[in-house]
Steps between C-alpha positions, in 0.01 A plus 500: 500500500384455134162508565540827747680701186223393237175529758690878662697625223396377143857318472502161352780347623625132460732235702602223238661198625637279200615209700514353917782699545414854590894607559661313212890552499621766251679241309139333449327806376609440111412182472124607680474767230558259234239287661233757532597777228203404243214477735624810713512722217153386341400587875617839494358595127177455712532844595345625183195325555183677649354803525754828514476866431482841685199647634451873365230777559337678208766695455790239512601563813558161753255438794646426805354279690237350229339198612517191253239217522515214279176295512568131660799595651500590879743743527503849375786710418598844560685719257836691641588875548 
């Protein structure tokens, strides 16, 4: 379903499993936190990589539906309403 959101909707969205439990107990949850803390919050200061930014006419105004193609990279991306 993550690859349907990013390839349909321009949503990057993520499933991260930390360990072989995917339903750990609620008591275990702290203790996987501790364990993962550092690594999943380098992860998420990721976000500020890359390329960002609106797309604007010549007179400011946003344009809907503006087609983005970065060179080398098969998949194009469509600015909102």
């Amino acid at each position: 379903i993550n690859d349907f959101s990013y390839l349909h909707t321009n949503c990057f969205e993520l499933s991260i499993y930390v360990g072989c439990d995917k339903y750990p107990h609620e008591s275990e949850l702290p203790e996987e936190w501790e364990n993962n803390r550092e690594s999943l919050i380098v992860f998420m200061e990721q976000v500020h990589r890359g390329i960002k930014g609106i797309v604007k006419d010549l007179h400011g105004k946003g344009i809907p539906n503006a087609v983005i193609s970065v060179e080398g990279v098969n998949h194009d991306i469509r600015t909102g309403k």
